[in-house]
C-alpha positions as CSV (number, residue, x, y, z in Angstrom):
1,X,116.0,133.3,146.9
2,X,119.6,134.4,145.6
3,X,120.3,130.4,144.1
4,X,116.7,130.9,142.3
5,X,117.6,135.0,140.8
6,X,120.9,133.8,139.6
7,X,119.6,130.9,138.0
8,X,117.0,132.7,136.2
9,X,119.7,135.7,135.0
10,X,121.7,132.6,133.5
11,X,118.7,131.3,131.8
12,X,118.1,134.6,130.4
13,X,121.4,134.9,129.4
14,X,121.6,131.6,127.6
15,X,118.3,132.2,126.0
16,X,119.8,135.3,124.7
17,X,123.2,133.8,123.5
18,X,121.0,131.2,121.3
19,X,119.3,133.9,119.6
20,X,122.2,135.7,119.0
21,X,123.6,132.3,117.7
22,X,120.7,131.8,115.1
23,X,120.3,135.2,114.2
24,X,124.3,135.0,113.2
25,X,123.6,132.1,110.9
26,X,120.2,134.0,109.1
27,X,122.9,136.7,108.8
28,X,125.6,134.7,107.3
29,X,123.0,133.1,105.1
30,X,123.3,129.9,107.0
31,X,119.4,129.5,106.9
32,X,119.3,125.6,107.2
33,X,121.0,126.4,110.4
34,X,118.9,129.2,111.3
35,X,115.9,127.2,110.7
36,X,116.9,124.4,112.1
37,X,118.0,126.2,115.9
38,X,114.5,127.8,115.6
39,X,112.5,124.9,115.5
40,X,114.5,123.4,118.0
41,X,113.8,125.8,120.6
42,X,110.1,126.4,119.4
43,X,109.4,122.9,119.7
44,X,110.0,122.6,123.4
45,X,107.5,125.3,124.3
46,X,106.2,127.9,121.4
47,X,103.9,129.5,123.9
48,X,107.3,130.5,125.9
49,X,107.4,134.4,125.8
50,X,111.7,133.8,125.7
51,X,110.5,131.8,122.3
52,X,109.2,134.8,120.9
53,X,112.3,135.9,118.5
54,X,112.8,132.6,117.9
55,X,109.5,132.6,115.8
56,X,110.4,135.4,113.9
57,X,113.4,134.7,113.0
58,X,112.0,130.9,111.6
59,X,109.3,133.2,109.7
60,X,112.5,135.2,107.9
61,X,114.5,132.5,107.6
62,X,111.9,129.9,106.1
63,X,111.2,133.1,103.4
64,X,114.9,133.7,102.6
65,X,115.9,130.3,102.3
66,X,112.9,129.6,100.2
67,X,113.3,132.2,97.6
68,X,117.1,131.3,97.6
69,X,116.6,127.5,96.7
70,X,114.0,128.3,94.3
71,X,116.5,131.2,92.4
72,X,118.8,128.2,92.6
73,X,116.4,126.2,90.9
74,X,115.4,128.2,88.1
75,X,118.9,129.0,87.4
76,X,120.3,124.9,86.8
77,X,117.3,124.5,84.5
78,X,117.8,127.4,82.6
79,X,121.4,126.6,82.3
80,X,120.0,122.4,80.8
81,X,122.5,120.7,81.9
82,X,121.0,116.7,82.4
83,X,123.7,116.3,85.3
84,X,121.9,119.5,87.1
85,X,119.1,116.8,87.9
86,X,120.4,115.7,90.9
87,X,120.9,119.6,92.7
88,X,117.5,120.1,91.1
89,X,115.9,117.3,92.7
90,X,117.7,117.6,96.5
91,X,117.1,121.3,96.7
92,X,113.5,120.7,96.4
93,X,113.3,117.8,99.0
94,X,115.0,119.9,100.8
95,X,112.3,122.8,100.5
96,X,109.7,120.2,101.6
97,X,111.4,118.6,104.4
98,X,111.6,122.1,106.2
99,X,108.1,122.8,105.8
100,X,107.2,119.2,107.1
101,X,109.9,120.6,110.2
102,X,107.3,123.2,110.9
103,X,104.1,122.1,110.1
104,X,103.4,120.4,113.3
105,X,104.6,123.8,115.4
106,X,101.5,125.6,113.6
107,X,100.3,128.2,114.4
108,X,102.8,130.0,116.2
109,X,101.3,133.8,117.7
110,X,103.5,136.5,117.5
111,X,102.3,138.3,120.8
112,X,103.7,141.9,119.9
113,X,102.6,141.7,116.8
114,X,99.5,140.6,117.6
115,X,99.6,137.9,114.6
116,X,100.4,134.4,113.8
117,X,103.5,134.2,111.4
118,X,103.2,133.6,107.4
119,X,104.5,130.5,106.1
120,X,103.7,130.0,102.2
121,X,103.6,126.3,102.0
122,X,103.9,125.2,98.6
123,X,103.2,121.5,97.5
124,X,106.6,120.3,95.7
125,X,105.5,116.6,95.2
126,X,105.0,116.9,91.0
127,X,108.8,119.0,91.3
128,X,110.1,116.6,93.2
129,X,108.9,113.8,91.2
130,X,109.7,115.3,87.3
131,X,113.2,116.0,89.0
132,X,113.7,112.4,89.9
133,X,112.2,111.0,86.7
134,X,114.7,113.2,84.6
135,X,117.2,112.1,87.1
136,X,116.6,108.7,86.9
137,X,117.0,109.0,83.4
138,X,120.3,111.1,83.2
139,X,121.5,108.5,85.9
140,X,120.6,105.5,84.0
141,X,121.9,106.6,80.1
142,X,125.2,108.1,82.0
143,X,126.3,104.8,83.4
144,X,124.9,102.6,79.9
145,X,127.4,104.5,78.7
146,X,130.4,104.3,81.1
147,X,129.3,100.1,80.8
148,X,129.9,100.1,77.1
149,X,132.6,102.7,76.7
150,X,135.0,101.8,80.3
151,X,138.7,102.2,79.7
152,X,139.5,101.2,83.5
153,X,137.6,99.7,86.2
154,X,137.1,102.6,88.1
155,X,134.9,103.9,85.2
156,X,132.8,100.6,86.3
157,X,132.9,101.8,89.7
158,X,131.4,105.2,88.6
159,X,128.5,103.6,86.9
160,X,127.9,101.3,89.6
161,X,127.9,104.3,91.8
162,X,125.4,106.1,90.0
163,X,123.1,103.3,89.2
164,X,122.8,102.5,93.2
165,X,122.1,106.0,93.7
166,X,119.5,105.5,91.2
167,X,118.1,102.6,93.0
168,X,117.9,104.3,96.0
169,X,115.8,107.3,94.8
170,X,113.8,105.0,91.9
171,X,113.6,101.4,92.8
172,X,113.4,99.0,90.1
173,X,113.7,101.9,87.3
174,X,113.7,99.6,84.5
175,X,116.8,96.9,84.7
176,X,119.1,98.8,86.7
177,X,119.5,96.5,89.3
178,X,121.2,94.0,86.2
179,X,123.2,96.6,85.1
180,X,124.8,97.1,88.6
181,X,125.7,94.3,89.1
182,X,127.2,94.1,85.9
183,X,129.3,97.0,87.1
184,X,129.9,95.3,90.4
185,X,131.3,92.8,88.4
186,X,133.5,94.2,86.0
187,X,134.8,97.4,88.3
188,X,135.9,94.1,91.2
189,X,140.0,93.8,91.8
190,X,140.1,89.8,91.7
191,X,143.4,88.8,94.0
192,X,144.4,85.6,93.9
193,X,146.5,84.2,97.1
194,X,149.1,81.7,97.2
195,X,151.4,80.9,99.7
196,X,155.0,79.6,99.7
197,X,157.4,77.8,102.4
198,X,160.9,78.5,101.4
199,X,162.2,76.8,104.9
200,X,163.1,73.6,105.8
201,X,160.4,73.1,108.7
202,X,157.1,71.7,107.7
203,X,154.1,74.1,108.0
204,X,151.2,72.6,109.7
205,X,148.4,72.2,107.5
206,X,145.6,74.2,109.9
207,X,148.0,77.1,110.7
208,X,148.1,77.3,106.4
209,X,144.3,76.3,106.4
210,X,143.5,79.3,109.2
211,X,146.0,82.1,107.5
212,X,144.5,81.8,104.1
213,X,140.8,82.0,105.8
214,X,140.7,85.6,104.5
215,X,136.8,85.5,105.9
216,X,138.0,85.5,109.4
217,X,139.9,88.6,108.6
218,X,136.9,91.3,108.7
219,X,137.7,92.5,105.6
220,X,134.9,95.6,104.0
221,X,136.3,96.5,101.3
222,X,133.5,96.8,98.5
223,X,135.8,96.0,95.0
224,X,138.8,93.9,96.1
225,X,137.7,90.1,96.6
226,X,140.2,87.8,97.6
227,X,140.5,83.6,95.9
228,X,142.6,81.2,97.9
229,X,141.7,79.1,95.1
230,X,142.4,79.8,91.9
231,X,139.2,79.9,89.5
232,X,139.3,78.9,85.6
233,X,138.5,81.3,83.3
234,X,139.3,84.1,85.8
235,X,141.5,86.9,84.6
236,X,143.2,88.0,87.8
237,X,144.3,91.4,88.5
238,X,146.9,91.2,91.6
239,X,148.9,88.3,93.5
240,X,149.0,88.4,97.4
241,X,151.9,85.9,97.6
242,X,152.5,84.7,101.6
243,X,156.3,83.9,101.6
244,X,157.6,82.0,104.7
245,X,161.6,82.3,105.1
246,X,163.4,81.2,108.1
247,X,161.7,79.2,110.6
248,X,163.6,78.8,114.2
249,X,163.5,76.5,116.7
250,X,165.3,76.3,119.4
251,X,166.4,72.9,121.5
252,X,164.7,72.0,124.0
253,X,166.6,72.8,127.2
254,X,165.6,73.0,131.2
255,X,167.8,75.3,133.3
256,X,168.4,74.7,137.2
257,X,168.8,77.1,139.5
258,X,169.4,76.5,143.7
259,X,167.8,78.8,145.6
260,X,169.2,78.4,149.4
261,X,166.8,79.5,152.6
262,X,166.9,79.8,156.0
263,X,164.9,80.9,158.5
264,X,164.1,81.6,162.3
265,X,160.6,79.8,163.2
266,X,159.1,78.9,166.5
267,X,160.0,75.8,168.5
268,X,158.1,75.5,171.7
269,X,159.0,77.2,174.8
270,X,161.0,77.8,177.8
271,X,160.4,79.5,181.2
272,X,162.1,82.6,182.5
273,X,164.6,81.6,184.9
274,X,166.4,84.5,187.2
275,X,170.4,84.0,188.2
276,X,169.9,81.3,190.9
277,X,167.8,78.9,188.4
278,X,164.7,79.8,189.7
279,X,161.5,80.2,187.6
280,X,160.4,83.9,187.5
281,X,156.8,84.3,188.5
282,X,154.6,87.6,187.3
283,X,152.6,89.9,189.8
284,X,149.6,87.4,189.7
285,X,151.8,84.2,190.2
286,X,152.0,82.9,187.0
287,X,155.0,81.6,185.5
288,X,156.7,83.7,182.9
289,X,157.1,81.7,179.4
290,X,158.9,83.2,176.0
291,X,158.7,81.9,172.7
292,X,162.0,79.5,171.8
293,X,163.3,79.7,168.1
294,X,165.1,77.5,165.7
295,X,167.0,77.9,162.5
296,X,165.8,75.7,159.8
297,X,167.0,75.3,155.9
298,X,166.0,74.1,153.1
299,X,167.8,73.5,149.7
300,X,165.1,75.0,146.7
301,X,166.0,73.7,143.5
302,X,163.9,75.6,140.5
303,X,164.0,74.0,137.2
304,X,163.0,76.4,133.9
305,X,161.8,74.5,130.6
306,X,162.4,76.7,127.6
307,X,161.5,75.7,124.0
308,X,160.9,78.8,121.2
309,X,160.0,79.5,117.8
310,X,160.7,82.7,115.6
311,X,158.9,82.1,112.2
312,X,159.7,84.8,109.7
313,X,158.2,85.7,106.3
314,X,157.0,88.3,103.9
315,X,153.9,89.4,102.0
316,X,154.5,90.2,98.7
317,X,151.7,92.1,96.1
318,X,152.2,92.0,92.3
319,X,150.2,93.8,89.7
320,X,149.8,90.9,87.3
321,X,148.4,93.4,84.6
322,X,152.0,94.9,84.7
323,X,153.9,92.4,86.0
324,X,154.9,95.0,88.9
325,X,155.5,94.0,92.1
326,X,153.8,96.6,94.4
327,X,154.4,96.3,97.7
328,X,156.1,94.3,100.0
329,X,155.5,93.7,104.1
330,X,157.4,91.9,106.8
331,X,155.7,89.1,108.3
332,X,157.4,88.1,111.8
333,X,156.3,85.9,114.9
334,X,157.7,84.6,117.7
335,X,155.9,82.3,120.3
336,X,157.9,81.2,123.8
337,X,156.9,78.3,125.8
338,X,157.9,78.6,129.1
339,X,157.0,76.5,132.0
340,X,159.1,76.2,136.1
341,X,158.4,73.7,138.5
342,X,160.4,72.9,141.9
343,X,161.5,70.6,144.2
344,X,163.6,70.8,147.9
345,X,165.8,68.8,150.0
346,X,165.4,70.1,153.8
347,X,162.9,71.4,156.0
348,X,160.4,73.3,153.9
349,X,159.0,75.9,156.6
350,X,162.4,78.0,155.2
351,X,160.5,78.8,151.8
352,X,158.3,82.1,150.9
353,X,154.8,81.2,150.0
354,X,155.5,81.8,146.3
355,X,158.1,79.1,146.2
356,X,156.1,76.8,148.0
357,X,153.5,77.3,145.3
358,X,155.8,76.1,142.4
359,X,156.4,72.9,144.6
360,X,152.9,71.6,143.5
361,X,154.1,72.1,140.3
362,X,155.9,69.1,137.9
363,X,157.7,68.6,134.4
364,X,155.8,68.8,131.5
365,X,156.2,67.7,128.0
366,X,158.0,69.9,125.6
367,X,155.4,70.9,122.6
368,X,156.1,69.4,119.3
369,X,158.3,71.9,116.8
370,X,154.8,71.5,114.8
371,X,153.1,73.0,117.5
372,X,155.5,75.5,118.4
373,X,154.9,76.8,115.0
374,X,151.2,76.7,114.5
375,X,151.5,78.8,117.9
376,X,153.6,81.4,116.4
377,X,150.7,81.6,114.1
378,X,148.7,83.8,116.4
379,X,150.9,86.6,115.9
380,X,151.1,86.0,112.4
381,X,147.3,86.3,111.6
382,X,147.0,89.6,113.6
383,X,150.1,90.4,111.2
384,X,148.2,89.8,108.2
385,X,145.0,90.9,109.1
386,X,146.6,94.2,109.7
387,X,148.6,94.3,106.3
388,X,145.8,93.6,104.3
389,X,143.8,96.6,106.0
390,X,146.4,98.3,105.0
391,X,147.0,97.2,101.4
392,X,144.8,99.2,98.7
393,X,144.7,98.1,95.0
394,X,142.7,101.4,94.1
């Protein structure tokens, strides 16, 4: 009885707090809010007596907010601004998208009252489609404009902007799909990519082939397109230059280490013998045994091959416009191979399990210094991949 009382004072209480939270926002002229907390709560049970303020204060809020956005509205076409269009045109979606919010909770009785709340419903589909037509318009002959009057490329970026926003709201508004990507085209940083090997080690041809696969690299950026290969006729904008300077290899070399062991294990048995010689007997008769115990060794001889590679480098960026160079990053890798295997001379019973393990192990042969490098690659790649994340040409 006491868990089922406290339970209902906390639902009363947190009924009471939401109100108090939507009737702040109707208060703050927050009515999207308001409106939207209301419906919320209305929409799990409207017949709910707690519900009951909820409803009125949707049926103020809906009538504030509605007179506000349509003041608004009348004020940005008085003022004729074309570029007014697109406030014009969202604040009256937005008028209709609340009423489609409470449509489906009508009607909603107001039990003190004794009345269902007022709701004036107004149809906003001819607004909401002379908004977008003159929007359309304004968004089309703005970015004609910015085409045939761009300075820079970002002024291409703008019109491409506004033209897919224009083919969002108005698909296939007369050749505004062209003209984007006529924008597209023109507002793109082209970056050509070349890469150099200042060393005196050979670079293997699919570590080159795999670093300049700029596809693999997850790139999203919408106006910087990357060409490993250089196209005619192409006026580039940046170079991303891969340098490669110093490549390291060390010599190939196996280190020995002898590990000696020892160690007590068992070896049989004996009998318990008192002074006189005599085998000692327990209560029941039996003779007495003990464990006997021998020292063995064993000579453990570990052998370490060690071959590594430390490939270093640099990415450089150059503004070919200016002929600027405009940013440089490190570019370092280092891959180690490493590989033990053992042998013994002696009794082996005097090794740990983890050195008996390397026993099973033998020599193997030293990678190539082209492979050693096109596995220092690995690094390199998540290098890359992280500078050109990095790198913006905007």
């Amino acid at each position: 009885m006491k868990n089922i009382l406290l339970f209902s004072v906390l639902l009363v209480l947190f009924s009471c707090s939401g109100v108090k939270k939507t009737q702040e926002a109707l208060n703050t002229g927050n009515y999207q809010a308001a409106i939207n907390k209301a419906v919320s709560n209305i929409a799990e049970n409207k017949s709910k007596k707690s519900n009951q303020p909820y409803i009125l204060l949707l049926e103020e809020g809906f009538e504030k907010n509605t007179e506000r956005e349509l003041q608004h509205i009348k004020f940005l076409k008085k003022e004729g601004n074309a570029a007014n269009y697109e406030e014009i045109y969202d604040s009256y979606n937005r008028l209709k998208t609340i009423q489609q919010q409470i449509r489906p909770l009508l009607p909603l009785e107001i039990y003190d009252q004794n009345r269902v709340a007022q709701f004036n419903f107004k149809n906003y589909d001819s607004d909401i489609l002379a908004a977008k037509n003159e929007l359309s318009n304004y968004l089309y002959n703005n970015a004609l404009t910015l085409l045939e009057n761009a300075s820079y490329k970002m002024d291409y970026r703008t019109a491409y902007q506004d033209l897919k926003y224009l083919d969002d709201i108005n698909p296939n508004f007369k050749d505004a799909k062209l003209k984007m990507e006529e924008a597209y085209q023109k507002g793109l940083d082209y970056v050509v990519v070349e890469m150099n090997n200042n060393t005196d080690k050979v670079i293997p041809q699919r570590l080159e082939d795999e670093l300049l696969n700029l596809n693999t690299y997850g790139l999203n950026n919408l106006w910087t397109e990357y060409h490993t290969n250089k196209l005619p006729n192409l006026e580039y904008d940046f170079l991303m230059e891969v340098s490669f300077q110093a490549i390291n290899i060390s010599p190939e070399q196996i280190n020995e280490k002898q590990i000696i062991k020892e160690k007590q294990i068992k070896d049989g048995y004996k009998y318990v013998e008192d002074n006189n010689g005599n085998i000692v007997k327990d209560s029941l008769g039996n003779e007495i045994k003990i464990d006997k115990f021998k020292t063995v060794r064993c000579d453990f001889y570990q052998f370490t091959q060690f071959k590594s590679a430390q490939v270093a480098g640099v990415v450089n960026f150059t503004d070919l416009r200016k002929q600027q160079q405009i940013n440089q990053y490190p570019l370092a890798s280092e891959f180690v191979f490493e590989h033990v295997y053992a042998n013994y001379d002696g009794d082996k019973r005097a090794l740990d399990n983890d050195l008996i393990s390397l026993l099973n192990l033998a020599r193997v042969p030293f990678p190539s210094n082209e492979q050693m490098v096109y596995d220092a690659g690995e690094d390199l790649k998540n290098n890359l991949k992280n500078i050109l994340k990095r790198q913006s040409f905007n």
